[in-house]
C-alpha positions in Angstrom: 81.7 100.8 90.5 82.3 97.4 88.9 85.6 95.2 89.1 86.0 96.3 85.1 85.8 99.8 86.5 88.7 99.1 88.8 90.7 97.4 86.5 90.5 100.3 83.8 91.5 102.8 86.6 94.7 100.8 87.7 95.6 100.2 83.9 95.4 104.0 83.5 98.2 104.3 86.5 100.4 102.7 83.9 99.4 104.4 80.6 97.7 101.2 79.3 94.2 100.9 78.4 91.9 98.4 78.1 93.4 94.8 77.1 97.1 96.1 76.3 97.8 93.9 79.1 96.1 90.6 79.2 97.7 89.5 82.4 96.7 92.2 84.3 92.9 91.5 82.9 93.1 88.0 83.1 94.2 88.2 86.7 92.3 91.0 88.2 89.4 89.2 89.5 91.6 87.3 91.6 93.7 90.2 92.8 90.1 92.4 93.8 89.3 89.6 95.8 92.3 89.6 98.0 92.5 93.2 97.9 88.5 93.0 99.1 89.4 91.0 102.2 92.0 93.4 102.9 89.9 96.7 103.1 87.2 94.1 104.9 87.8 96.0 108.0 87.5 99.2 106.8 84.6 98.4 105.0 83.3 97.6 108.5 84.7 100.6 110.5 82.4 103.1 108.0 79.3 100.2 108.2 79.3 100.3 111.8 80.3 104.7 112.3 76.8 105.1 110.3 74.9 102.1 112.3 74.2 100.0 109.5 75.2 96.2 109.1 78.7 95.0 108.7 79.8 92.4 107.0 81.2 88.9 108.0 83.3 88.5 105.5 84.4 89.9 102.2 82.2 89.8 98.9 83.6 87.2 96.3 83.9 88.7 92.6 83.5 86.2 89.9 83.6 88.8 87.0 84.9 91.6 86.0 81.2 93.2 85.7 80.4 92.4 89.4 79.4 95.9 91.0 81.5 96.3 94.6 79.4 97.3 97.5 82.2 99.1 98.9 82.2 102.8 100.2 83.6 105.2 97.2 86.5 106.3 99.6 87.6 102.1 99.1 86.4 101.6 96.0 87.6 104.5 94.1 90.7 105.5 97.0 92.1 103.1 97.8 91.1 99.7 95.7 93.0 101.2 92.4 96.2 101.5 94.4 96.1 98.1 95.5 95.3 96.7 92.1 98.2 98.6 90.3 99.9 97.3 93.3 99.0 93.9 92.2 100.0 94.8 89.1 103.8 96.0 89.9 104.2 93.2 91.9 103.3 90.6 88.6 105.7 92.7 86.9 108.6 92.2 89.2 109.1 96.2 89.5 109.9 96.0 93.2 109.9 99.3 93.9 107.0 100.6 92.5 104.7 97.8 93.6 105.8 99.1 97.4 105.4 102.7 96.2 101.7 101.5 95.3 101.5 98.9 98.0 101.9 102.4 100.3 99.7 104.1 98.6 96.7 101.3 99.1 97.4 101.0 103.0 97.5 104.8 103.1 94.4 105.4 101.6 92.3 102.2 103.7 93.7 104.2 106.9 92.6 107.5 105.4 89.2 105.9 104.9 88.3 104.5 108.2 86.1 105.6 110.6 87.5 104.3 113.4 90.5 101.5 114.3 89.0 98.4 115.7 90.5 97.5 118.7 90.9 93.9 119.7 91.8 93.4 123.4 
């Protein structure tokens, strides 16, 4: 799934399509890259349950047409929440960008395999 992807998805969450909302567009690259760094760890937690490699630090979009090498259960669970978040947030709509916001953290913890434990 590519950042453009994404960004259709979370548009769709507020009945908008493509380019109704050029802030949103113009700002989502930026927004998938924090979001990124947030579901970094459990990115990790499904990298390391299956033994493959995990990654020291997030994956930096420049584009909307960059393809995310996330697990589907981030990229298409969790990530669209976060962006609409992103989204509610830009628009000052307080308590629908926490109603998202909830919905984003939600879905990363539904998508772990595991917690990682520092000690």
């Amino acid at each position: 799934m590519t950042g453009k992807d994404l960004y259709i998805l979370a548009s769709a969450t507020l009945y908008e399509g493509d380019g109704e909302d050029l802030d949103s567009k113009r700002f989502s690259v930026s927004f998938l890259n924090i979001l990124l760094q947030e579901a970094l760890v459990t990115e990790n937690s499904l990298r390391a349950a299956e033994g493959g490699e995990i990654l020291l630090s997030a994956p930096l979009l420049t584009d909307l047409d960059t393809e995310i090498p996330y697990h589907d259960s981030i990229v298409r669970g969790a990530l669209p929440y976060g962006l609409t978040w992103q989204y509610r947030q830009e628009a000052m709509d307080n308590y629908w960008a926490t109603v998202y916001r909830n919905l984003f953290t939600e879905a990363l913890q539904n998508a772990a395999a595991f917690t990682w434990v520092t000690i």
